[in-house]
N, C-alpha and C positions, 0 to 999 in steps of 0.2 A: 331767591325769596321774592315772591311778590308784595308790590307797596301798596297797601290799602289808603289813600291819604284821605286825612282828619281836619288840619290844623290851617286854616288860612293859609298861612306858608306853602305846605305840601300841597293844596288846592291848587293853590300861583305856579306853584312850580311846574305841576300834574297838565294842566290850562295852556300853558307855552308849549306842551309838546304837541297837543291838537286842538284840534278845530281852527275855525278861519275868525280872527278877531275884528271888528269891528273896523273902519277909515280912521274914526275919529277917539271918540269919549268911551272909553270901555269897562263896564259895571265892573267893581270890587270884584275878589274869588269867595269874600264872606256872602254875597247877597243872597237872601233866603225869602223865600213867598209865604204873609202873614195871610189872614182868613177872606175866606169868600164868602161876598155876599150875593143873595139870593134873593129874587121877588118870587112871595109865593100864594097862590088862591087859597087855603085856608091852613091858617099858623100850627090850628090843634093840628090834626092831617098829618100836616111831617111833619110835627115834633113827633106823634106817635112812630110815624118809620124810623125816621133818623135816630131814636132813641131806642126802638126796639130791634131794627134790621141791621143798620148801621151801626151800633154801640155808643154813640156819642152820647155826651148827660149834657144837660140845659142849664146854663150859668143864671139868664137872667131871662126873665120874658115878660116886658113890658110897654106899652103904647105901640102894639101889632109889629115891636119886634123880639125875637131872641136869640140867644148869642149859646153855643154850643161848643164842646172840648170836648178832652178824653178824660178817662174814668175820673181821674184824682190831680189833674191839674185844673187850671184856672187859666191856660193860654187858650184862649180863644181862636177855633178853626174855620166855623162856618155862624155865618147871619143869616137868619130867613127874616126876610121884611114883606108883611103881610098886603097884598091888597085884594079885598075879598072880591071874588069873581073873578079876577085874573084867568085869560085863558088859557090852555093849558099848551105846553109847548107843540106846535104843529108838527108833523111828523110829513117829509124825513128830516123838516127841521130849520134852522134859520139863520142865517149866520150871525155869528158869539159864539157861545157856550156850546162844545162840541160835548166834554166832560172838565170836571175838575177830578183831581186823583188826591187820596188820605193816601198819605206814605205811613206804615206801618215801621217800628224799629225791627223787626225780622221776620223770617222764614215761620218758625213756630206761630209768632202772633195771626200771620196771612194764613195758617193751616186752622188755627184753631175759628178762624174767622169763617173759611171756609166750610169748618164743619157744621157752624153755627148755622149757616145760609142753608144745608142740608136741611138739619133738625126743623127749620121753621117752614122749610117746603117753598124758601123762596128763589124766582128767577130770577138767575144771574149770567153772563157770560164769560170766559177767561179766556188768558192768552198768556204767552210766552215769547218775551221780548229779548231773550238772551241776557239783558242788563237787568234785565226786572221781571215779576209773575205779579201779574195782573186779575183782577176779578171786576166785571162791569156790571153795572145794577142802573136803573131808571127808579128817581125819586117819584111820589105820585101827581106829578106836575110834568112829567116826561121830561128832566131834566139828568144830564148825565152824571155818572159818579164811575171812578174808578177807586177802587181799593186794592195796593200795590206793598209790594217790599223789593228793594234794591237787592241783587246779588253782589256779595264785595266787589267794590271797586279794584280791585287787583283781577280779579276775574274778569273784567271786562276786554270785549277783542276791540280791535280798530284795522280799519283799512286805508293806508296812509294815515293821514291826521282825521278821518271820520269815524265814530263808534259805529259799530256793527252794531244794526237792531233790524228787526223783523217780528214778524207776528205767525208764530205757531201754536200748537196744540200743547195744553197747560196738561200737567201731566199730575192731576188732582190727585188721585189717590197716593202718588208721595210727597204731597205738599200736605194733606191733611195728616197723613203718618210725622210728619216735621212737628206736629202740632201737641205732640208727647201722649195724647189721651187728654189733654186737661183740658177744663171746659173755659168758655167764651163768655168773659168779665166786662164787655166792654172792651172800647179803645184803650190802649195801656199807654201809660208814659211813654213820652218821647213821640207820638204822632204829630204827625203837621201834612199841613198841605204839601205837598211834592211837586206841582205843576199842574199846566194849566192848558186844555188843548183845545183851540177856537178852531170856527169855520171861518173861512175870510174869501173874499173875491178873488185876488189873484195872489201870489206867491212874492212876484217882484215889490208888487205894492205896501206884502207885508215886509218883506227883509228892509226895506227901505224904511218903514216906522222901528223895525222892531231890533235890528243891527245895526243899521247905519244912523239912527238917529237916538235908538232910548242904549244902544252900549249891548246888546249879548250877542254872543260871539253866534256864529253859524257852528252846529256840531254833528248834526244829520240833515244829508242834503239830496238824498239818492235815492230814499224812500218816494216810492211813488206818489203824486199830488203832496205831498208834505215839506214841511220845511219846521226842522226843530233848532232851537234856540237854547243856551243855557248862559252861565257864568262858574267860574272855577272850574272849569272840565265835566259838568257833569251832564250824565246825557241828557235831561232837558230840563228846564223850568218851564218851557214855553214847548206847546206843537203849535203848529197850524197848517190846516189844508185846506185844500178846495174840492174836497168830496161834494159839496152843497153850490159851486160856482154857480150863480146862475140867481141865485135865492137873494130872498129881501132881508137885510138885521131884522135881530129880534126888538117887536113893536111895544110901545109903552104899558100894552092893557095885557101882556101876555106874561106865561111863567118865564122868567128868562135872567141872565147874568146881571148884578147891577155895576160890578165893580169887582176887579181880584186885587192883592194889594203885594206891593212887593215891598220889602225892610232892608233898608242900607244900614251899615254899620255908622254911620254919622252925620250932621246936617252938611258937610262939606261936600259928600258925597251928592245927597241929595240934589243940593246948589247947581251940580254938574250936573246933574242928568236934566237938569229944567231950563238950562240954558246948551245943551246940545239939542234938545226939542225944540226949543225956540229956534236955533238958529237956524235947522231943519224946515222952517217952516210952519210949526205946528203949534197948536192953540195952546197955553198951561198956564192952568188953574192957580195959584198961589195962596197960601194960607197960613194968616201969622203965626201959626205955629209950626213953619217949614215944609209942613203935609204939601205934597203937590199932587192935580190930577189932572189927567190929561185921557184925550179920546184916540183911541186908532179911527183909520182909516172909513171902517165901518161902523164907530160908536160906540162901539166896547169902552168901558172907561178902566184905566189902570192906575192906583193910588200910592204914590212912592212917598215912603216914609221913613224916618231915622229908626232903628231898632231903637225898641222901647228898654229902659234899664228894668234890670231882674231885682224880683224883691230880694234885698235883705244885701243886695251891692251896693 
């Protein structure tokens, strides 16, 4: 019987059989990536995408920003923070924000998504990663987005302690067959962000930020120019490559990443991850209400925070 593991426990346990863990400070098997924020040249603009192409609905949109979720909840996935005229991401691009990815809770919701992306005649790309089916779309800021669903974790391969992953040809027509005929509501319960895949300078410079000093384990390492990153076993919270080597970050007056935020299960938690970056080396942000923020290598800002309590706990 294959183990699909759920429960923190089974995470921890799943996480000790592979990947390469950290020297030092090594993130929880709970740690989960809360919303991304986004600078972008006109707010109306994508909300219209992001709420027509995308499925997201608009929680709140006030003083050039708003904040955006799935159909019927109220967690918040993605911020667009306005700055009008902002130029638009240069192409092939800058190093940050390679894409952020909406993990979808299954197979049927990524079909019915993709049938949606049909009917409206919009361009998209897909692939198939063996651990997940992927569908890639550009916001109107030239900003990346992946919209994904996990294959059970029991079906995942590995070689020695590394997940097998690659990039093939998504096999659409039975992924939208997956999607039962029913039609495309919006993002459904249970989506979040999934990870998060930057362009970075070099590879060593990021493992050195992003394992050896913020705690995620190395879990794919053999993928060409790549180096991915997770906690609990899972194939990635984090990619990064150097498909873009060479390139300048993204500039202040441009579309581009402002901040992706990642949620510990507690401030103790937190405490640690901001004193293994100090001790690393590296600048951190502190804020009395535990928030911490800190810059990669190249300026990317990454915002570590306690999970927030659930209404009605």
């Amino acid at each position: 019987m294959q183990r699909n593991p759920s429960t923190p426990a089974d995470l921890a346990a799943d996480a000790e059989q592979h990947g390469i863990k950290p020297p030092g400070y090594r993130l929880p098997a709970a740690t989960r990536l809360g919303p991304v924020r986004l600078q972008v040249a006109d707010l109306a603009r994508s909300l219209a995408y992001y709420e027509r192409v995308i499925g997201l609905r608009t929680f709140r949109n006030r003083d050039s920003v708003a904040v955006l979720g799935a159909t019927a909840e109220d967690q918040p996935i993605l911020e667009l923070h306005e700055l009008p005229g902002a130029r638009p991401a240069p192409r092939p691009g800058r190093l940050g924000l390679y894409h952020f990815a909406i993990l979808l809770p299954d197979r049927a919701s990524l079909g019915r998504f993709a049938g949606h992306l049909a009917q409206i005649g919009a361009v998209a790309g897909s692939s198939d990663h063996l651990v997940s089916e992927a569908i890639y779309l550009k916001d109107p800021d030239g900003l990346g987005i992946e919209v994904y669903a996990d294959r059970p974790r029991g079906e995942w391969r590995y070689e020695g302690r590394q997940i097998a992953m690659t990039t093939m040809p998504l096999d659409l027509p039975d992924l939208v067959r997956a999607g039962g005929g029913e039609p495309w509501n919006g993002m459904p319960n249970g989506t979040v962000i999934g990870h998060v895949h930057l362009h970075v300078g070099d590879l060593r410079t990021a493992e050195a930020f992003y394992h050896d000093a913020l705690g995620l384990d190395k879990v794919v390492w053999g993928y060409p120019g790549a180096l991915f990153l997770a906690a609990g076993g899972y194939h990635h919270h984090l990619g990064t490559n150097t498909w873009l080597a060479g390139a300048a970050p993204a500039l202040d007056d441009e579309a581009r990443l402002l901040e992706w935020e990642m949620l510990l299960p507690d401030a103790v938690e937190v405490s640690h991850v901001a004193n293994s970056l100090e001790q690393a080396g590296y600048t951190v942000e502190r804020s009395s209400a535990g928030t911490i923020v800190v810059r990669d290598p190249w300026g990317t800002a990454l915002r570590v925070i306690r999970e927030p309590a659930h209404k009605g706990a």
